[in-house]
FIKE-372168 format. One line per field, with one value per residue: residue number from 1; x negated, y negated, z negated of N, C-alpha, C in turn. Coordinates in steps of 0.2 Angstrom, whole numbers, plus 5000, padded with zeros to 4 digits. Each point is the difference from the previous one (the first is absolute). Example, Ala and Ser with C-alpha at 12.3 -4.5 7.8 and 13.67 -1.06 7.14 Angstrom:
2
nr	1/2
neast	4934/5002
nnorth	5028/4995
nup	4961/5004
caeast	5004/4996
canorth	4994/4994
caup	5000/4999
ceast	4996/5004
cnorth	4994/4995
cup	5000/4997
***
This chain:
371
nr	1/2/3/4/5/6/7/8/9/10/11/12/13/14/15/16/17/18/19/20/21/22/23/24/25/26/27/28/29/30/31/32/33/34/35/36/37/38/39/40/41/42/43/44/45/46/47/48/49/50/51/52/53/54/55/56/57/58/59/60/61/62/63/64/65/66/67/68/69/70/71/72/73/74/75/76/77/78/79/80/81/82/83/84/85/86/87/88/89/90/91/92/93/94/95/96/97/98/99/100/101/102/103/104/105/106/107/108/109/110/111/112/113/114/115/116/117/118/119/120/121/122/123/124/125/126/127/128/129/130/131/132/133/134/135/136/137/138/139/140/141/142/143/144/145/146/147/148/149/150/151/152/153/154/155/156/157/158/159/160/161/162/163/164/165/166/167/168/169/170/171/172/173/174/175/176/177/178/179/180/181/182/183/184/185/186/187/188/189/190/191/192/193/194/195/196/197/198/199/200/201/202/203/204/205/206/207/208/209/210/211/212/213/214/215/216/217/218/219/220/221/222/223/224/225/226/227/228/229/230/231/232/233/234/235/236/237/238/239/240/241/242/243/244/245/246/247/248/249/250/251/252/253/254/255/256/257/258/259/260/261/262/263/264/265/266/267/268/269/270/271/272/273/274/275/276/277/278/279/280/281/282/283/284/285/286/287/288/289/290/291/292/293/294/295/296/297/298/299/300/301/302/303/304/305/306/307/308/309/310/311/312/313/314/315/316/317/318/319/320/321/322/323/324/325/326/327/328/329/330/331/332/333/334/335/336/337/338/339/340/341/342/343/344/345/346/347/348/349/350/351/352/353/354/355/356/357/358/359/360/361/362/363/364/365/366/367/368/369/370/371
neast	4948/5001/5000/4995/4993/5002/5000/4997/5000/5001/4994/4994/5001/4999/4999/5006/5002/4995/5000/5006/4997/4996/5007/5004/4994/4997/5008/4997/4993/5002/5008/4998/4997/5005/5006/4996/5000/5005/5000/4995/5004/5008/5005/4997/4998/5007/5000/4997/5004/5006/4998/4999/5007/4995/5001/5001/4993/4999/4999/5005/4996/5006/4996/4999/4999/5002/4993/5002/4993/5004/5003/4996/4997/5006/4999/4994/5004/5004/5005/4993/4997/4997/5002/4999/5000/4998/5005/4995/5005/5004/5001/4997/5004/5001/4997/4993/5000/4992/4998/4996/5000/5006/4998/5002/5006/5002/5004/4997/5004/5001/4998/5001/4995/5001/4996/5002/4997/5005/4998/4996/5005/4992/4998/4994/5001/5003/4994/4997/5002/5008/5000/5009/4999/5006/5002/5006/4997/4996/5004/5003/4997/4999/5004/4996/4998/4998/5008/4996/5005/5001/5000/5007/5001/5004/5000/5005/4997/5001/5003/4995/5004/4997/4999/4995/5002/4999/5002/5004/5007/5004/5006/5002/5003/4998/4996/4997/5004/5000/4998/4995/4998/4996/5001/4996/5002/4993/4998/5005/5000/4995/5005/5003/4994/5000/5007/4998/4992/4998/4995/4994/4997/5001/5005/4999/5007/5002/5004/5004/4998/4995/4999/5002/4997/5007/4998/5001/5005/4997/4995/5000/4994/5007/4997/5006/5001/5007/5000/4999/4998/5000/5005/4997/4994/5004/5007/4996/4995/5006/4998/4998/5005/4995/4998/5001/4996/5004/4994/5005/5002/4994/4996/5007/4999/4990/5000/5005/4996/4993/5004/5001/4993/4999/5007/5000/4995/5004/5006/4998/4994/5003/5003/4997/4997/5004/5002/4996/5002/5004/5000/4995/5003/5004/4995/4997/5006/5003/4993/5000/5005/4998/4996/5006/5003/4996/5003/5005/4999/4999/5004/5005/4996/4999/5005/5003/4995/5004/5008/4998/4999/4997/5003/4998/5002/5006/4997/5003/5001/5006/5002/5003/5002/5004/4994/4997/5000/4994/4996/4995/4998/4999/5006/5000/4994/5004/4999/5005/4995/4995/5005/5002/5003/5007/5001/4995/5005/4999/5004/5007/4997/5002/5004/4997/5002/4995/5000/5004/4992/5000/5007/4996/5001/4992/5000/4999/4995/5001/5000/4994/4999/4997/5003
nnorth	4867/4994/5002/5005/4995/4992/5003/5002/4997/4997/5007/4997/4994/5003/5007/5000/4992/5000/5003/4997/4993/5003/5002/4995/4995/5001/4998/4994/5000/5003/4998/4995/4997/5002/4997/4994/5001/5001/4995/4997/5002/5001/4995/4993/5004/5000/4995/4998/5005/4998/4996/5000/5003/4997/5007/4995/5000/5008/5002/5003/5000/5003/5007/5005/4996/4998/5000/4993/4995/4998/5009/5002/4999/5000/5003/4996/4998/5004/4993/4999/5003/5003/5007/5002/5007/5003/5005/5005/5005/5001/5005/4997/4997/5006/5002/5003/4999/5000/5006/4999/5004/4997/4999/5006/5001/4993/5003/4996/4994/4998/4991/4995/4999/4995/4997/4998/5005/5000/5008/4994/4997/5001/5007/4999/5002/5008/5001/5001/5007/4997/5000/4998/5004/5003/5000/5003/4996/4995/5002/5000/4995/5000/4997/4996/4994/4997/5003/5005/5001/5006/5000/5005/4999/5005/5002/5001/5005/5000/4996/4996/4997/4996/4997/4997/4998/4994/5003/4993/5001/5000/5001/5000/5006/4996/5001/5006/5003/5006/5003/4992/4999/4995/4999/4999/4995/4997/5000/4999/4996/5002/5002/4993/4996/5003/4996/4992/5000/4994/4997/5001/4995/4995/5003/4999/4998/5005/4997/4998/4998/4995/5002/5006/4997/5001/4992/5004/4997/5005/4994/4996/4999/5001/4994/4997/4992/5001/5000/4995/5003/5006/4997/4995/5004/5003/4993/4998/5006/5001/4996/5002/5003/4998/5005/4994/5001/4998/5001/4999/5006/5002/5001/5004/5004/4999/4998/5005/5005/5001/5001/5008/5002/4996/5004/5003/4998/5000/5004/5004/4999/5000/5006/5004/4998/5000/5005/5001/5001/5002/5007/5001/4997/5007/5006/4998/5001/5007/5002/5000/5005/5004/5003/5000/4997/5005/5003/4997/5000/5008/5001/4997/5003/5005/4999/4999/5007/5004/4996/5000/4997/5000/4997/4994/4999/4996/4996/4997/4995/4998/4997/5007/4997/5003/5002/5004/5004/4998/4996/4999/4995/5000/5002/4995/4999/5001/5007/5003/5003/4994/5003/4991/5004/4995/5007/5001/4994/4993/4999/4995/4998/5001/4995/4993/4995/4998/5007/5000/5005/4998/4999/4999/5007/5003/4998/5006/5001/5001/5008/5002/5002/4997/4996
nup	4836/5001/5008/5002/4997/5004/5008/4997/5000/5008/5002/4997/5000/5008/4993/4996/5002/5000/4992/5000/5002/4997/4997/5002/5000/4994/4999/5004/4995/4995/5004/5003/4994/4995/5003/4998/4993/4999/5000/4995/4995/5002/5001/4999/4994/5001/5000/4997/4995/5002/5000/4993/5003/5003/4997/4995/5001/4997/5006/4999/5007/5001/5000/5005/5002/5006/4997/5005/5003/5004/4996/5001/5006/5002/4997/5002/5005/4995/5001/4996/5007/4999/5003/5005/4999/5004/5000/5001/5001/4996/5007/5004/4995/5003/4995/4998/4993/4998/4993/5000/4996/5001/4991/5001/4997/4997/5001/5007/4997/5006/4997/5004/4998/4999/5000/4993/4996/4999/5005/5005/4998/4997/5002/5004/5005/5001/5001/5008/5000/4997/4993/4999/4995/5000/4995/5002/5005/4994/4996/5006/5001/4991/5004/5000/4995/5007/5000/5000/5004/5000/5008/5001/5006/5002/5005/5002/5003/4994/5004/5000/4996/5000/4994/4999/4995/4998/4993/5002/4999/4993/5003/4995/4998/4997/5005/5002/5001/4995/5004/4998/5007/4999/5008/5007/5003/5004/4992/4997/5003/4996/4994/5002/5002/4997/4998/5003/4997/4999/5004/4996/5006/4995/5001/5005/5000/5003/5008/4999/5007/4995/5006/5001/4993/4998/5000/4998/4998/4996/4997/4996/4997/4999/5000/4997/5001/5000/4995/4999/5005/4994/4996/5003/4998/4996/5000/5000/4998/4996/5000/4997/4997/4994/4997/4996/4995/4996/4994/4999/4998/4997/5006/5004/4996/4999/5007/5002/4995/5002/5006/4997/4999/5005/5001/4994/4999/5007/5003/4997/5004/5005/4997/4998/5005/5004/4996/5002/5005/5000/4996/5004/5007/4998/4999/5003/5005/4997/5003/5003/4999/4994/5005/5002/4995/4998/5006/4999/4991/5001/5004/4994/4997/5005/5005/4994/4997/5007/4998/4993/5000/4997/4997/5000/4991/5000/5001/4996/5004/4994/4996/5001/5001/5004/5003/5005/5006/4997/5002/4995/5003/4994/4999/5008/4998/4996/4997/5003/4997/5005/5003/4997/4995/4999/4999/5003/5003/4995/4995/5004/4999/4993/5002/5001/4995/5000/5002/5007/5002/4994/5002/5005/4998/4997/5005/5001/5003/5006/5001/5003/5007/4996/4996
caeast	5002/5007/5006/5000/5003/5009/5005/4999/5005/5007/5005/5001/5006/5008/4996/5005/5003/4993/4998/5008/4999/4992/5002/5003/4996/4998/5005/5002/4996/5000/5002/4995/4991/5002/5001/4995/4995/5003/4998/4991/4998/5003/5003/4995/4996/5001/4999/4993/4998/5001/4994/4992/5003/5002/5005/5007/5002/5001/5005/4998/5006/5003/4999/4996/5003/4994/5000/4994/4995/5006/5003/4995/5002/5008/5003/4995/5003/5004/4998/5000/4996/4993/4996/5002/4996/5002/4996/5004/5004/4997/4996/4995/4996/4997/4989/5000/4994/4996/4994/4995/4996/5004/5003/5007/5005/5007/5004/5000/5003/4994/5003/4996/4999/4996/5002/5007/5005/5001/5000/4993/5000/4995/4996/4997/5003/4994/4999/5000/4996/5001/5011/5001/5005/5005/4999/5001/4997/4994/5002/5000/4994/4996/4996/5000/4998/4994/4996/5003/5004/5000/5009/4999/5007/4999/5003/5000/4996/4993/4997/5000/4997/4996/4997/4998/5006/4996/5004/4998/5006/5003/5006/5005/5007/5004/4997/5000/5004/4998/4994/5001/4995/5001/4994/5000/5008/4996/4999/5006/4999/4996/5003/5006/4997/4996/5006/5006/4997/4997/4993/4996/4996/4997/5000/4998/5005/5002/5005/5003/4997/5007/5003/5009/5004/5004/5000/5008/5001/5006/5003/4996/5001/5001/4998/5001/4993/5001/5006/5006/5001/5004/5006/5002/4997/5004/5004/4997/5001/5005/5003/4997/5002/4995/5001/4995/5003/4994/5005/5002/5007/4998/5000/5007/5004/4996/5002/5007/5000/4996/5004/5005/4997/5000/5007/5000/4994/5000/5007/5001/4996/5002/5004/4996/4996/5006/5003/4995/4997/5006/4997/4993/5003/5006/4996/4996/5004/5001/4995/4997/5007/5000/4994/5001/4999/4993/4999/5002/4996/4993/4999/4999/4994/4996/5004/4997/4994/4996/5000/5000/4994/4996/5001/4998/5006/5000/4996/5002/4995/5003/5003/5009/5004/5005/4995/5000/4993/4996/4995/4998/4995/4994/5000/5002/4995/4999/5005/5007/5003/5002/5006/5003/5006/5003/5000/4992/4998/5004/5008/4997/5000/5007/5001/5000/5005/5004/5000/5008/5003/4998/5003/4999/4994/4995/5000/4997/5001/5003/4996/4999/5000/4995/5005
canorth	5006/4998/5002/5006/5002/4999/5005/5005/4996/5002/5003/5002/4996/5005/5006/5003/5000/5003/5007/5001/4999/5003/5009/5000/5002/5009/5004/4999/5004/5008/5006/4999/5005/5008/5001/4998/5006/5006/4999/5001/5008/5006/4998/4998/5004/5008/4998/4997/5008/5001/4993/5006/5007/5002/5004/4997/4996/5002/4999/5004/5003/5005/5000/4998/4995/4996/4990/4998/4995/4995/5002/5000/4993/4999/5002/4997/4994/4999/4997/5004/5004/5001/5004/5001/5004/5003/5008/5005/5004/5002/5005/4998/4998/5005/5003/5004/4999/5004/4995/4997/5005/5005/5004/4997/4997/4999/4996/4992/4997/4996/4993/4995/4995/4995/4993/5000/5006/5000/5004/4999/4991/4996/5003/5000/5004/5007/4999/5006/5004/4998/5002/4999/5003/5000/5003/5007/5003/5003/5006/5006/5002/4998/4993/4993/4992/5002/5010/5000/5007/5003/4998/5003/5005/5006/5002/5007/5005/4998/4994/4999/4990/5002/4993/5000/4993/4998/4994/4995/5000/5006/4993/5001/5003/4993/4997/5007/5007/5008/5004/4998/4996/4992/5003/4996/5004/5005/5007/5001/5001/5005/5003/5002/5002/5005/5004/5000/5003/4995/5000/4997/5001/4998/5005/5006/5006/5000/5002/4996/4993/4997/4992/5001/4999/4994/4997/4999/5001/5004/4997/4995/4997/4992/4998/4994/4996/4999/5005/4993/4999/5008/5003/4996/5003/5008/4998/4998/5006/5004/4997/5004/5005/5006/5002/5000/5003/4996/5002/4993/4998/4997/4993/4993/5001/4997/4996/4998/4995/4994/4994/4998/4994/4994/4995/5001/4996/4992/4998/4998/4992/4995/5001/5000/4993/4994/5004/4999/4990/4996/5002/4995/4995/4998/4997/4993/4995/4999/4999/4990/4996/4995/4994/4995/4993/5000/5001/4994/4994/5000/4997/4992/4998/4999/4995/4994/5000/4999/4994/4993/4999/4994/4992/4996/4996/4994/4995/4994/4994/4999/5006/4997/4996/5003/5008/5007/5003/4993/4999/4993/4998/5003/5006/5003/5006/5005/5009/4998/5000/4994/4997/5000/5002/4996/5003/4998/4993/4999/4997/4995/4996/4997/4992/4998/4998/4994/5002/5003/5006/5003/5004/5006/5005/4998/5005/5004/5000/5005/5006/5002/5007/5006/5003
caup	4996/4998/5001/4996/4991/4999/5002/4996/4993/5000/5001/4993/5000/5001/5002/5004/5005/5005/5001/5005/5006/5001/4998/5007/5007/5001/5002/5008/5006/5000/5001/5004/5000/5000/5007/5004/4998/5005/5010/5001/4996/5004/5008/5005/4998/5006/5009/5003/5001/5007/5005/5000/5002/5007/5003/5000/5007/5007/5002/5004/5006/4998/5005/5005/5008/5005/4999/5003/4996/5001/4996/4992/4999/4997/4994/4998/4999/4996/4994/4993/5000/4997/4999/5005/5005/5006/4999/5005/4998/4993/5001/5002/4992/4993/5001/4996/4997/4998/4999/5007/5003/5004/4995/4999/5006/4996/5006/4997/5007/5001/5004/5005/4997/5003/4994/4998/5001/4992/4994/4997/4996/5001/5003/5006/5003/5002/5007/5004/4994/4994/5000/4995/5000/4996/4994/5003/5007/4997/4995/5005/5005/4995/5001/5000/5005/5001/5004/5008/4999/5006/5002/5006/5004/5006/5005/5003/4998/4996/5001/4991/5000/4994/4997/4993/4998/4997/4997/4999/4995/4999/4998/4995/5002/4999/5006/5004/4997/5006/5005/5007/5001/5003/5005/5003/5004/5003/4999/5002/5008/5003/4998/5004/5006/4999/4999/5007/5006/5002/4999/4996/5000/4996/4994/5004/5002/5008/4998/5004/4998/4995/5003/5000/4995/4998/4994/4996/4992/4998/4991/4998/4996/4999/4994/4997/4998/4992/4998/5003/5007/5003/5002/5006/5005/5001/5003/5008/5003/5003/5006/5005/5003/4996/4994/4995/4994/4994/4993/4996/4994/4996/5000/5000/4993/4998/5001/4995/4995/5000/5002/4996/4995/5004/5001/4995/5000/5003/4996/4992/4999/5001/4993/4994/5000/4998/4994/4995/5001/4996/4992/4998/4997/4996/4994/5002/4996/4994/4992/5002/4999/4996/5000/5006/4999/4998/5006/5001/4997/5001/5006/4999/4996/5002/5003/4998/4998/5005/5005/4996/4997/4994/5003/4993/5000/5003/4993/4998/5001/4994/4996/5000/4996/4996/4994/5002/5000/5004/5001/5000/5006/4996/5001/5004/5000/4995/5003/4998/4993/4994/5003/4994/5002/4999/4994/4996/4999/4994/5000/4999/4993/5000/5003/4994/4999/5005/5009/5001/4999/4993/4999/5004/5000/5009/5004/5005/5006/5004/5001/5008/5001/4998/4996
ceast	5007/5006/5001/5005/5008/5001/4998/5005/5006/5003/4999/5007/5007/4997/5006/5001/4994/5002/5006/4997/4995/5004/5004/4997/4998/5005/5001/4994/4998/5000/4998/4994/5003/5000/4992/4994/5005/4998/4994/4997/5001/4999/4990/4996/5003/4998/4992/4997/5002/4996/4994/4999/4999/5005/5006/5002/4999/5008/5000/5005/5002/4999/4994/5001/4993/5001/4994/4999/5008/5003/4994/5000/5005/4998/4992/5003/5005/4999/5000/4997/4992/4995/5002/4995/5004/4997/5004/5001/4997/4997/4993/4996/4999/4995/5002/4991/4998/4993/4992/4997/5006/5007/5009/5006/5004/5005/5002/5005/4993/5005/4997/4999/4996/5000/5004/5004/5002/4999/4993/4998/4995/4997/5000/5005/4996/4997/4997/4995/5001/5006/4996/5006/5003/4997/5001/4997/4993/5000/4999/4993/4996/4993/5000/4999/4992/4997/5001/5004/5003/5009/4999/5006/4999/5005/4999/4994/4993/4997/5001/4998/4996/4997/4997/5002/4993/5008/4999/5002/5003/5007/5003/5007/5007/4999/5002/5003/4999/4993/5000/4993/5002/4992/5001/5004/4995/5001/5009/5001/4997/5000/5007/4999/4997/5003/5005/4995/4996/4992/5000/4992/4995/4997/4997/5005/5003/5008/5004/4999/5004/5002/5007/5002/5004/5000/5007/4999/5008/5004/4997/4999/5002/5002/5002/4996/5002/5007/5006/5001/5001/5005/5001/4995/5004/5002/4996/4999/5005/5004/4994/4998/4997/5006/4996/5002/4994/5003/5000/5004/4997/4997/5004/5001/4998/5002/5006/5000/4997/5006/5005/4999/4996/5004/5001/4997/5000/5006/4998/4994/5004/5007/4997/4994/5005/5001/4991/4997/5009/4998/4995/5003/5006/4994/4996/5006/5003/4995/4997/5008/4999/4994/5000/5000/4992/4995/5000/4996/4992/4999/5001/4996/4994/4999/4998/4994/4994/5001/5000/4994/4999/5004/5001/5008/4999/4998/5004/4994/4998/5002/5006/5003/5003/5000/5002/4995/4995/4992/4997/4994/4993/5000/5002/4997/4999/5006/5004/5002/5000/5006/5005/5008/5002/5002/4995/4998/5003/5003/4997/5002/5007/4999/5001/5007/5005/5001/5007/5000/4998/5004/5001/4995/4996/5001/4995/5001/5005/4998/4999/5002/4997/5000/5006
cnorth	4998/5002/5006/5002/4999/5006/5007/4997/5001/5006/5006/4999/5001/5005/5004/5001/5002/5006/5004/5000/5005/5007/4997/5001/5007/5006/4999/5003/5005/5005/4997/5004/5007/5002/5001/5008/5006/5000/5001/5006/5004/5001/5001/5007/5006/4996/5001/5010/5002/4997/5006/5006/5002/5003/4996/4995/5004/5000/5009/5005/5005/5006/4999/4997/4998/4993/5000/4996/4994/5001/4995/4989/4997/5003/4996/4993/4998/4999/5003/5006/5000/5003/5005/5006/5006/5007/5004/5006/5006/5007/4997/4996/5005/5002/5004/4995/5004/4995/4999/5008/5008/5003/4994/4997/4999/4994/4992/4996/4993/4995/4997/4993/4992/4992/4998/5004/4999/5003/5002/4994/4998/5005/4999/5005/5004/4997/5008/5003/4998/5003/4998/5005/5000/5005/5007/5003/4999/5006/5006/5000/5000/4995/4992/4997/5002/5006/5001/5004/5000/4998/5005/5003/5001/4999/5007/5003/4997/4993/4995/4992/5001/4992/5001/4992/4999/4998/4995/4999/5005/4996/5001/5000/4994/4998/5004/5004/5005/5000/4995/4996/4994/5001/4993/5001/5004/5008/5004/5000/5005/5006/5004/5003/5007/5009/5002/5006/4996/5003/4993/5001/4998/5007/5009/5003/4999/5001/4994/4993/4996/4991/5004/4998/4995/4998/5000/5002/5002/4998/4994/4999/4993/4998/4992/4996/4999/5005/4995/5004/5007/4998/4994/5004/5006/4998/4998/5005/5003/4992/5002/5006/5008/5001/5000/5002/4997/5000/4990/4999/4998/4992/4994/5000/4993/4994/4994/4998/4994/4993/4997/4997/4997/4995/5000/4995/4993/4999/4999/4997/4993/4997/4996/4995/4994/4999/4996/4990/4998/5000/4993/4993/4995/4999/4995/4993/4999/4996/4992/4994/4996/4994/4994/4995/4998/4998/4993/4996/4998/4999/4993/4997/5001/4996/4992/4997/4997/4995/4994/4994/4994/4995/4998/4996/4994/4994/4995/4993/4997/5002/4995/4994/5005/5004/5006/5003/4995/5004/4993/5001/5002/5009/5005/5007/5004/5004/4996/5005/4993/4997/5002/5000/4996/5002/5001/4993/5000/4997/4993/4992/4996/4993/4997/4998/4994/5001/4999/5008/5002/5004/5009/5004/4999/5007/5003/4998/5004/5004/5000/5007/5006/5000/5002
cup	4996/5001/5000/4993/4999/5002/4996/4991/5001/5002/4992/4996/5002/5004/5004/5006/5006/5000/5004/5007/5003/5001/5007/5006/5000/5003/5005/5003/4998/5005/5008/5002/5000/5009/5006/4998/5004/5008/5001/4998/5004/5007/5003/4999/5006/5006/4999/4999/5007/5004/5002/5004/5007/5003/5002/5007/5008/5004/5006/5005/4999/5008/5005/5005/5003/5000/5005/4998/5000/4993/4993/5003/4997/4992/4997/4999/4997/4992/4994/5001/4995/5002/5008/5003/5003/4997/5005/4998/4994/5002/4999/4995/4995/5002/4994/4998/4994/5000/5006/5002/5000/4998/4999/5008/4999/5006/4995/5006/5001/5001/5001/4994/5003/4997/4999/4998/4993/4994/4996/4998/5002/5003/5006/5004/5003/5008/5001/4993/4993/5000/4989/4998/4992/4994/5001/5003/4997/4997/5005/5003/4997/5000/4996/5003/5000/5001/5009/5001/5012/4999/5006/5003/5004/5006/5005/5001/4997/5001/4991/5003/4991/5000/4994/4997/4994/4993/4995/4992/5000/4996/4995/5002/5001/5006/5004/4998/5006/5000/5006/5001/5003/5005/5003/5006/5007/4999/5002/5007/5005/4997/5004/5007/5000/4998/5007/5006/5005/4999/4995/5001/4995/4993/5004/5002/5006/4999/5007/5002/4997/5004/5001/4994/5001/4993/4996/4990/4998/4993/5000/4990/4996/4991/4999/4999/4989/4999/5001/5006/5004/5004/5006/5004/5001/5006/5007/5002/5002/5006/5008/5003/4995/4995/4993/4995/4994/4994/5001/4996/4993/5002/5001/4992/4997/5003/4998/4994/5000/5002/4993/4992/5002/4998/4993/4996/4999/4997/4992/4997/5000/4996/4994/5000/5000/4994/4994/5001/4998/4994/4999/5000/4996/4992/5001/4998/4993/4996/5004/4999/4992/5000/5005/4996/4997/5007/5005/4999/5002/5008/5003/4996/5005/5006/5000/4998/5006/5004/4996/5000/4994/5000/4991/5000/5002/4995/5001/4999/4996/4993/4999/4992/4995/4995/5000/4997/5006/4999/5003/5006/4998/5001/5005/5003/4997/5003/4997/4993/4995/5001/4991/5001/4996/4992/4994/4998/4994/5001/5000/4995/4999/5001/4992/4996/5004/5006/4999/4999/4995/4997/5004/4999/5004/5003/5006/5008/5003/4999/5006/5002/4997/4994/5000
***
């Protein structure tokens, strides 16, 4: 807890100069995190509502043309594809639905749906005798989820195709818009087939043997694997020769920004954190500047502490003549606080009268080092 308490001392000690340093940094990152919450709030908040939108990654042909299985393979194999199904001409996908016992006849368009379709995220896909429909098309046939309701269309004199459709779902207008059903692409086919004049012998109806059918397709439903990848999937298509058409102005919008505070971001992160670890260590330095020679000492004190060791003074064999500081041979043993300093001994005794040095003061030893 020591060095805790010093560094809290010292910066009680120079509150200022912290409180400067602590209002700098905060001015390098302010307007950082400002930057960073605009990106995560705004920006990512429109893309991940667009992400959610099916609609947005439709992609759609302008038009009715003849796709054969080679057309739908080509446009299956380009990159950024997702979603890939085959419908055939929009006379032949309209019916008329109503509820199971007759009442009603509200004209529907029918589409070919099959795993993976987007516009049922996690629902199962309709199989034979299923359809999932739109919010519109439940209003009109005053049906639900879990009702059963009649599908029906006619050709020339009286001849009537008739199904009864079990529904599964019913899709919010964000997903399905209009009067429309999601079927199984079977039921569509035999729909068409049924319009062109074909027998259906499954259903009881007579007509033209259906081995003369030619497999061809007049649209496709095509759908992006991500909104990243409309507008390289528009461009594939028209290099082959279709007409697509897809709302992506809002989506390039979104995206452009995204790039633009991206670059935003990084450029002035990289500003402003320079900008704050300068701030942090120009204050680091000022305030360990005046402690450097406290810094010093304590690094040489400890230094020395770890490489010194014990060693007893030197002992004299003798006691010197001259009179220092001595130790008699009785007293070699003893801690060197018995060690007599030459200034603790007394004076020593004046010489008689008949000496030569009578006339001379007595005098004191030499002083040793340690006086």
């Amino acid at each position: 807890m020591i060095g805790p308490s010093l560094g809290l001392r010292h910066l009680v000690r120079r509150a200022g100069g912290t409180v400067i340093a602590m209002a700098a940094i905060a001015a390098c990152l302010t307007p950082l995190l400002v930057l960073w919450g605009l990106k995560t709030g705004y920006v990512d908040s429109l893309l991940d509502v667009l992400r959610r939108d099916p609609t947005r990654l439709e992609i759609r042909l302008g038009g009715d043309r003849t796709l054969r299985d080679t057309d739908v393979a080509a446009i299956r194999a380009i990159a950024g594809i997702g979603y890939v199904e085959p419908t055939t001409r929009g006379l032949s996908v309209r019916a008329f639905v109503g509820t199971a016992d007759g009442r009603g006849a509200e004209e529907v368009s029918l589409l070919p749906s099959t795993p993976g379709d987007p516009l049922l995220d996690t629902l199962p896909p309709p199989r034979d005798g299923e359809a999932a429909l739109s919010a519109g098309a439940a209003r009109a046939a005053r049906v639900g989820a879990g009702d059963a309701m009649l599908l029906r269309s006619s050709r020339g004199a009286g001849e009537t195709f008739a199904v009864t459709l079990r529904v599964i779902a019913v899709l919010p207008p964000e997903r399905l818009t209009g009067r429309r059903l999601l079927v199984a692409p079977g039921l569509i086919r035999e729909l068409e087939s049924f319009v062109d004049g074909y027998a259906l012998p499954g259903r009881g109806i007579a007509g033209r043997p259906p081995g003369d059918a030619v497999t061809a397709w007049s649209n496709a439903r095509i759908y992006a694997a991500r909104i990243e990848e409309v507008a390289a999937v528009t461009a594939a298509l028209e290099a082959l020769g279709h007409h697509p058409e897809a709302d992506d102005a809002d989506v390039g919008f979104a995206l452009s920004l995204d790039r633009a505070a991206r670059l935003l971001v990084a450029v002035a992160g990289a500003a402003l954190g320079a900008g704050a670890l300068m701030s942090l260590w120009s204050t680091l330095g000022l305030n360990l500047l005046p402690q450097r020679r406290h810094l010093a000492l304590l690094r040489l004190m400890a230094r020395r502490g770890a490489t010194s060791a014990p060693m007893s003074p030197p002992m004299p064999s003798a006691p010197v003549s001259a009179g220092c500081c001595w130790r008699s041979p009785a007293s070699s043993a003893l801690p060197p606080a018995s060690t007599r300093c030459c200034r603790a001994r007394p004076r020593m005794a004046a010489p008689s009268a008949g000496s030569p040095s009578a006339s001379s003061p007595p005098r004191r030893p030499p002083p040793c080092s340690r006086c």
